[in-house]
C-alpha positions in Angstrom: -4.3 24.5 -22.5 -5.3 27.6 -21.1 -4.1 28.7 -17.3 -7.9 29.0 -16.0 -8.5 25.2 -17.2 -5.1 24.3 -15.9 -6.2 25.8 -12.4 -9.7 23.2 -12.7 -7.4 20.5 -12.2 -6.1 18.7 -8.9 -3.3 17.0 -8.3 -4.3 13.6 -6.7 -0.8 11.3 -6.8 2.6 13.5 -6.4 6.1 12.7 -4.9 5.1 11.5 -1.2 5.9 14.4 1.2 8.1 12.3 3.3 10.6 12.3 0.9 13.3 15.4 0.6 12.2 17.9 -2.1 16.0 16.9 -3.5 18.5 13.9 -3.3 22.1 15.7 -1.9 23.9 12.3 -2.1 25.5 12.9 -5.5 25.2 16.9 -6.9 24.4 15.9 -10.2 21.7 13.5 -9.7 19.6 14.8 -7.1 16.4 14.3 -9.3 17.2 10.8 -8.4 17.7 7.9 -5.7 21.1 5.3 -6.6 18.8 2.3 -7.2 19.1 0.1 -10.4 16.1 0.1 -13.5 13.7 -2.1 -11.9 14.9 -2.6 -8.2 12.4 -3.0 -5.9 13.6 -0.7 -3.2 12.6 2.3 -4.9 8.9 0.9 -5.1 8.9 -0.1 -1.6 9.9 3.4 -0.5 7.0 5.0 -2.3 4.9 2.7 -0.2 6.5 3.4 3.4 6.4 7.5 2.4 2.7 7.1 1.0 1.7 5.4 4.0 3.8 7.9 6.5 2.0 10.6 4.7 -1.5 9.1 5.1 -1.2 8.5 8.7 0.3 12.4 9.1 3.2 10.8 11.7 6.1 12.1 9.3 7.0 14.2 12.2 6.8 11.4 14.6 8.7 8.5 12.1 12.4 7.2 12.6 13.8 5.1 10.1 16.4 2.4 10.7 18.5 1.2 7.9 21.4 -0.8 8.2 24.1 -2.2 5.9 22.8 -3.3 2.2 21.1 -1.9 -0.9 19.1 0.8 1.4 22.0 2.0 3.3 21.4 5.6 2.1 17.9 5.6 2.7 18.5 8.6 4.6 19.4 10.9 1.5 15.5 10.4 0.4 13.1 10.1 3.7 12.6 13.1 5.4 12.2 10.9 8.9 14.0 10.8 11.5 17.0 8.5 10.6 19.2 6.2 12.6 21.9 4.3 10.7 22.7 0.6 12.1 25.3 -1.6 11.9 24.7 -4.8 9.7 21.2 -6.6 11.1 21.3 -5.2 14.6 18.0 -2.7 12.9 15.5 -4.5 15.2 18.0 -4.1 18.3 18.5 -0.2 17.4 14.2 0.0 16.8 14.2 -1.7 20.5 16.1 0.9 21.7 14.4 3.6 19.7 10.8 3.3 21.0 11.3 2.1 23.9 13.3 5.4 24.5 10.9 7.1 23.0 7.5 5.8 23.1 5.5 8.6 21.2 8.0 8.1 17.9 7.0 5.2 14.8 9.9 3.4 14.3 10.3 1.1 11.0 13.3 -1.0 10.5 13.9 -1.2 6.8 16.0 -4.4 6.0 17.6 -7.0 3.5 17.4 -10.4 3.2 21.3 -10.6 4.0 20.9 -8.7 6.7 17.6 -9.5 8.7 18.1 -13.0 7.7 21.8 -13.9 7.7 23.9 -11.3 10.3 20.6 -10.6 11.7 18.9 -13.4 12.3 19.0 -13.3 16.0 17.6 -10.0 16.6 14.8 -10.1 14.6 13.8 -13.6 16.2 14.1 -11.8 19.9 12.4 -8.3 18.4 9.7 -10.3 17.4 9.7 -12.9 20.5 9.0 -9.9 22.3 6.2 -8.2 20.4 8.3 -5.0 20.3 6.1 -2.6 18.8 7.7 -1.2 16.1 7.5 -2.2 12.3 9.7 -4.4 10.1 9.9 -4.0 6.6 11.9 -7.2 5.3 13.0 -7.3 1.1 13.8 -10.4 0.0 15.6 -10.7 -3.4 17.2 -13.9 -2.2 20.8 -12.5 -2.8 23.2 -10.7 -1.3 23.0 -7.8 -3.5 25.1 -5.0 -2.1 28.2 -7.2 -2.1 28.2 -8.8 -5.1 25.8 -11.6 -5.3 26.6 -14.3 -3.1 23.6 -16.6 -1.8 21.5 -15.8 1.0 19.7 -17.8 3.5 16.5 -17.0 1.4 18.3 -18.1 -2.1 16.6 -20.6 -3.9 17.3 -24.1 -4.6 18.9 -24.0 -7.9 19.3 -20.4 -7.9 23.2 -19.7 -8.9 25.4 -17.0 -7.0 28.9 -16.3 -6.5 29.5 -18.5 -3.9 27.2 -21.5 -5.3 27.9 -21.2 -9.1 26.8 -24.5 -9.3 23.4 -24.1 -7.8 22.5 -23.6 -4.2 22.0 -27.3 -2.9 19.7 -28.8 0.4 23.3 -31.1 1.1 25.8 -27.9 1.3 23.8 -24.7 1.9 20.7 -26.1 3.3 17.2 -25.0 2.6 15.7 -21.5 2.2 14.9 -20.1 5.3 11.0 -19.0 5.3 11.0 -15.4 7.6 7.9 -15.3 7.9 6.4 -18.9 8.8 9.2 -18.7 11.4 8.4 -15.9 13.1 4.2 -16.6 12.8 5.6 -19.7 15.3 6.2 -17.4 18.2 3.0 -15.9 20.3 3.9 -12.2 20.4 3.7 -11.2 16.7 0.4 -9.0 15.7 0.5 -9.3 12.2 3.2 -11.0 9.6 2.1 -10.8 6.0 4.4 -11.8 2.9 3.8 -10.1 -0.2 5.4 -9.6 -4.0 6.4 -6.9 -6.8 5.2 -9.4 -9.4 2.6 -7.5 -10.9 0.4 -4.4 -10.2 -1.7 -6.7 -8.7 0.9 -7.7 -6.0 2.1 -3.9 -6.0 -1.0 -2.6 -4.9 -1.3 -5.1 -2.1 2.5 -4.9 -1.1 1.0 -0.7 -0.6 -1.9 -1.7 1.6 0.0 -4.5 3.9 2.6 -2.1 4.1 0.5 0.9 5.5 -1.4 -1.7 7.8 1.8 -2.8 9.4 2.8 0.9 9.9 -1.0 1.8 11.2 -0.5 -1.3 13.6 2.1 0.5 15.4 0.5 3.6 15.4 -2.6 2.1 17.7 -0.1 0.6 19.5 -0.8 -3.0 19.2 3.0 -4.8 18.6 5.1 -6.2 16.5 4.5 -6.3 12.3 6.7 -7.3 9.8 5.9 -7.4 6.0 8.0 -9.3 3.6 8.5 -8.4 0.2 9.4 -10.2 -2.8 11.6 -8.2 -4.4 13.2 -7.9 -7.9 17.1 -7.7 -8.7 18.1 -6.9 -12.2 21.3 -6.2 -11.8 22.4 -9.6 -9.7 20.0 -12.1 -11.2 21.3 -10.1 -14.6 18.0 -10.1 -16.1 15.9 -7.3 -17.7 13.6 -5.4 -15.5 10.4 -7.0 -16.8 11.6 -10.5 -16.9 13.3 -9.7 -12.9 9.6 -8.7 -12.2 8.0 -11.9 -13.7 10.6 -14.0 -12.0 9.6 -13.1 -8.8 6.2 -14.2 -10.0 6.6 -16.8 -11.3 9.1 -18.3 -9.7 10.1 -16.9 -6.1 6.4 -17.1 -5.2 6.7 -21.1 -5.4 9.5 -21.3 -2.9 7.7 -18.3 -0.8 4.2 -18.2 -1.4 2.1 -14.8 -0.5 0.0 -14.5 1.8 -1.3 -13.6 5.7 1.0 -15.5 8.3 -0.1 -14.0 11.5 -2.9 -11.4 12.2 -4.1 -10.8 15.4 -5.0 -7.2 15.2 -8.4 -7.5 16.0 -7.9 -9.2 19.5 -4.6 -7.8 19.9 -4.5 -5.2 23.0 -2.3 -1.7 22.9 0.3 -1.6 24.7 -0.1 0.2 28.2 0.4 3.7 28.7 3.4 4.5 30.0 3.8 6.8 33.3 5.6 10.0 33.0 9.1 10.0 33.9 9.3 10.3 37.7 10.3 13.9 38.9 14.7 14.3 39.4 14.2 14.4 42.9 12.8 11.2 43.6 15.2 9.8 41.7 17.5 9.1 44.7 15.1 7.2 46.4 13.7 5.5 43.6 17.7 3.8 43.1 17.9 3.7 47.0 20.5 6.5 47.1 21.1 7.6 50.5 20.8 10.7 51.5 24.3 11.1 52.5 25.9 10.1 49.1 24.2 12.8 47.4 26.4 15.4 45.7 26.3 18.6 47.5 26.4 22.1 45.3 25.1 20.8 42.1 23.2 24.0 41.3 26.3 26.1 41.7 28.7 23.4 39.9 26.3 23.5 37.1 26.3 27.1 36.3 29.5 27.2 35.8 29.7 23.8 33.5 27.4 24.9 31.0 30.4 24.2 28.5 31.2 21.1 30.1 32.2 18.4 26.9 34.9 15.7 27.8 36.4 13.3 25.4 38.1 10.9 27.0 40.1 8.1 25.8 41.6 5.3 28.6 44.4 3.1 27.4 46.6 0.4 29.2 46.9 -2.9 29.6 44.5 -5.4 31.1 44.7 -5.3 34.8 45.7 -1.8 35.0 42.3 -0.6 35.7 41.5 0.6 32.3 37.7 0.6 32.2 37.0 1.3 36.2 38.8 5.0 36.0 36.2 5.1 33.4 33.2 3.9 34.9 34.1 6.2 38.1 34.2 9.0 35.8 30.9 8.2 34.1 29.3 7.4 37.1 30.5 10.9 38.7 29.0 12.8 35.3 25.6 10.6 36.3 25.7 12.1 39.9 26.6 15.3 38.8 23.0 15.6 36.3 25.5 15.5 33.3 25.0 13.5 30.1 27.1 10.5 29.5 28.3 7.5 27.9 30.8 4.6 28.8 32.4 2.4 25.9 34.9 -0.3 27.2 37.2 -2.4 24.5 39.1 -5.0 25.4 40.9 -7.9 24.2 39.9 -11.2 26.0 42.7 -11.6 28.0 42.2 -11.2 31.7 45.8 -9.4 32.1 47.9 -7.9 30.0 45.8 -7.7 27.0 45.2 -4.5 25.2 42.2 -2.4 27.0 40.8 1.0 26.4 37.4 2.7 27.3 35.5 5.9 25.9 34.0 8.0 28.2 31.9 11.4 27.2 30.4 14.0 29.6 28.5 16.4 28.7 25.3 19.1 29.4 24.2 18.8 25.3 22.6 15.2 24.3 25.2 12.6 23.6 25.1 12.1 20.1 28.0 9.1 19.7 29.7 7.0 22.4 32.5 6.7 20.4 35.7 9.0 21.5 37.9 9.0 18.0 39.5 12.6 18.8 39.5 13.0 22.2 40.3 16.1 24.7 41.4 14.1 27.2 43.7 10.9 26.8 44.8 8.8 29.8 47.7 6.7 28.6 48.6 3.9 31.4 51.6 2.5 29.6 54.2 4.1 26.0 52.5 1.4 23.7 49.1 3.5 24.6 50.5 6.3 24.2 51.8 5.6 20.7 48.9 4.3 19.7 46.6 7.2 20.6 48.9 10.3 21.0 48.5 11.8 17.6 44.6 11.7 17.6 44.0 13.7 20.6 42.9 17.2 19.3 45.0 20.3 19.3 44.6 21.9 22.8 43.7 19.0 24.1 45.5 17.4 26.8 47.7 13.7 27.4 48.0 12.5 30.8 50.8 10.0 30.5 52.0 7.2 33.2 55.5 7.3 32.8 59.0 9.2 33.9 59.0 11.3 30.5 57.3 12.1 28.1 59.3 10.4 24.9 60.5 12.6 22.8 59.3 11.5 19.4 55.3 11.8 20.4 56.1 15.4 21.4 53.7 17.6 20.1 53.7 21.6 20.8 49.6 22.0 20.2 49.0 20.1 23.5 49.4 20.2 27.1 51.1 17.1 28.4 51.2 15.7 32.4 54.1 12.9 32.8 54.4 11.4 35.7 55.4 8.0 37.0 51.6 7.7 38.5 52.2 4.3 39.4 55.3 4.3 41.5 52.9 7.2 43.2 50.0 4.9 43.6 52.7 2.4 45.3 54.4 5.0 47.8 50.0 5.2 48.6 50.2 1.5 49.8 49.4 0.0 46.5 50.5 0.0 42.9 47.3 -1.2 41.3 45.8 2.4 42.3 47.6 3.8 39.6 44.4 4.5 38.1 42.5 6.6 40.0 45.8 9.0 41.1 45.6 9.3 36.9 41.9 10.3 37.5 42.7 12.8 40.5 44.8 14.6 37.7 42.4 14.2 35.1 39.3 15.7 37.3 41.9 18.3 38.5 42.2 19.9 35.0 39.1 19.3 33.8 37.3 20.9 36.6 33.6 19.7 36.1 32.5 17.4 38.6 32.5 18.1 42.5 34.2 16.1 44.7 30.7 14.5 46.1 30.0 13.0 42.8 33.2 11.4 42.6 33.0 10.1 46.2 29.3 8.9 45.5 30.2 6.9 42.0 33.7 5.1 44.3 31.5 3.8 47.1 28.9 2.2 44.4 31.8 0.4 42.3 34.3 -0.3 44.9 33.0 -2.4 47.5 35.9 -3.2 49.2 36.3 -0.8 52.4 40.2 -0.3 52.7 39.9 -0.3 48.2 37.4 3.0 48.7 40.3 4.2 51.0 43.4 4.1 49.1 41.0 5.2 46.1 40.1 8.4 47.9 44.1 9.2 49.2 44.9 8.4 45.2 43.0 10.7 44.2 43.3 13.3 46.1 47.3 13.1 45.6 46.6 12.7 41.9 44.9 16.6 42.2 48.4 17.4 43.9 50.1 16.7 41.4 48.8 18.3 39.1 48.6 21.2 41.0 52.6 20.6 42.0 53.4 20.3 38.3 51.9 24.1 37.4 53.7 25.8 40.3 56.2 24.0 38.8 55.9 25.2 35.3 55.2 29.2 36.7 58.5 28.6 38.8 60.5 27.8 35.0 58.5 30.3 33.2 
């Protein structure tokens, strides 16, 4: 064929521009996504990307795909991508655009996950009329983990963990998604569709850009179920997985429109503009007084302000408030932060600990795994956290000496017997926030305003904000003790 008739010709169906020109999840195979001959998923990702593409909001789409077949989902759309943990997706899409109202945010999800794990947030996503999407594949299998039944396996249907048949008297019946949530008021539009035949295909492609378009006018909540095929799990061939879903899947969930009221349906209001930062104060009945003074000037020189800090003690030691007081100060002081507590569910002497993060850059993780900064209340803390905090770092430690087998010479190390300190004060249990003078002594990022502020709104206790304040400052003392002590050696 010769180039000029070649250049007649236009190209009306390509790869969807939504997805990455390559697949970097494995190097030799990046022609490719991981999915078996005949899964569904790969179909049902054509669809979402066609229907991103169609609507040009590629720029404006996040994607939230949580444990199961589609867990790498973010190797092929070129979306924004959030990974979540197994069937909190609608909880994570909450989040998402409510956070950030202009984005389009589709939860992609399983059968095991929405329905099983994640039962409960879809039922409150959709109770709501969150306006975000829901893309629900039902194979009725657990697929990802080797085949066990799901609440949407069949009667009958065999699995690893009903070999015999799933059975009304021990498993109970299918659960129907969609007739379910149809029940509750807030849904806009619920549709059920299959990947039986081209037929179905081409339907599961227009209900699936609907339910995307839906949220895009801003009118609420839309989920669209999808039979889907399993060849692998149900170990059939790909055209007799395709005919079973059909055939048979279709008579235990039959297609079809469950809820649509787009027509009536109102968008959702316009949101105003975030107020300006200084009406902030007034707007969370700050007083004037517990401002922080000399932010600008604190600011300019905490430009590289990033704390990782890791809390650790016992239950009762005051674990999680040195954390919140910290977080709160980073708040006052116009910093980013997070706050993470973990605890065991004793009220004393149970293992606790608390990440906290400040920062000027967005947060991207609350999680503290290597931290800069770890406040050990007690040696099994210490020993349990010591060798993770990174080189340079620093470990504040509440005890007489620093034992000699978590030595390590690539950090800076402050021992002290804080709480005997915190005692001499008037009270032991202030242990916590001496530990925290030292802490915001060597860090060096937050005024002393901030920190004053964030006490008086978590301690309500008069003679508590006291002894709080005296801890603190004779926390910073020590420090500051301990390095004319070390120039004194040197």
């Amino acid at each position: 064929m010769s180039s000029e008739l070649i250049a007649e010709y236009e190209v009306v169906h390509g790869k969807a521009k939504s997805f990455y020109e390559l697949y970097a999840r494995k190097d030799e195979l990046q022609h490719q996504t991981h999915y078996c001959p005949g899964c569904g998923h790969g179909q049902i990702h054509k669809m979402l990307a066609s229907a991103i593409d169609e609507l040009g909001i590629q720029d404006r789409t996040i994607l939230v795909s949580p444990v199961g077949c589609s867990v790498f989902a973010y190797y092929y759309f070129d979306v924004g991508n959030v990974q979540a943990a197994h069937g909190r997706a609608p909880a994570v899409a909450t989040a998402l655009k409510r956070s950030r109202r202009g984005s389009i945010v589709v939860a992609y999800q399983g059968d095991g996950d929405l329905s099983a794990i994640g039962s409960a947030e879809i039922l409150h996503a959709a109770n709501r009329g969150e306006n975000v999407t829901v893309i629900f594949v039902n194979n009725a299998i657990y697929s990802m983990t080797g085949g066990q039944y799901a609440p949407t396996t069949l009667l009958g249907q065999k699995s690893t963990t009903t070999p015999l048949g799933r059975s009304a008297e021990n498993e109970g019946y299918p659960l129907h998604v969609s007739e379910l949530l149809a029940s509750l008021e807030a849904p806009v539009y619920i549709e059920r569709v299959g990947l039986g035949d081209n037929k179905q295909i081409a339907q599961a492609g227009r209900a699936i850009r609907r339910a995307v378009e839906n949220q895009v006018k801003g009118l609420g909540f839309s989920l669209i179920e999808v039979l889907s095929p399993c060849p692998t799990v149900w170990k059939m061939q790909p055209v007799e997985a395709q005919h079973w879903v059909r055939d048979v899947m279709e008579k235990t969930f039959p297609l079809g429109v469950f809820r649509d009221r787009t027509k009536e349906a109102k968008a959702w209001p316009a949101h105003e503009a975030p107020p300006a930062l200084d009406r902030i104060p007034q707007i969370l009945g700050v007083a004037d007084e517990d401002l922080p003074a000399g932010n600008a000037s604190l600011m300019a020189r905490a430009d590289d302000v990033d704390l990782h800090v890791r809390v650790a003690g016992f239950g009762g030691q005051g674990v999680l408030l040195l954390g919140e007081v910290l977080a709160e100060a980073g708040l006052d002081a116009g910093l980013e932060v997070s706050w993470l507590p973990s605890y065991g569910p004793e009220m004393r002497s149970g293992t606790s600990n608390c990440h906290v993060r400040l920062s000027r850059e967005p947060i991207d993780s609350p999680l503290v795994t290597v931290p800069n900064v770890l406040v050990a209340m007690n040696e099994p803390s210490l020993r349990k956290f010591d060798q993770s905090v990174r080189p340079g770092g620093w470990v504040i430690y509440n005890g007489d000496a620093f034992p000699e087998d978590c030595a390590r010479k690539d950090v800076h190390v402050l021992a002290l017997p804080f709480t005997r300190v915190a005692d001499e004060l008037g009270d032991a249990r202030a242990a916590n926030m001496v530990m925290l003078g030292a802490l915001l002594e060597i860090a060096g990022a937050l005024p002393q305003a901030s920190i004053d502020a964030a006490l008086k709104r978590l301690v309500k206790n008069p003679r508590w904000v006291e002894l709080d304040e005296r801890a603190l400052a004779r926390g910073r003392e020590l420090y500051r003790e301990s390095c004319l002590e070390a120039c004194h050696e040197g």
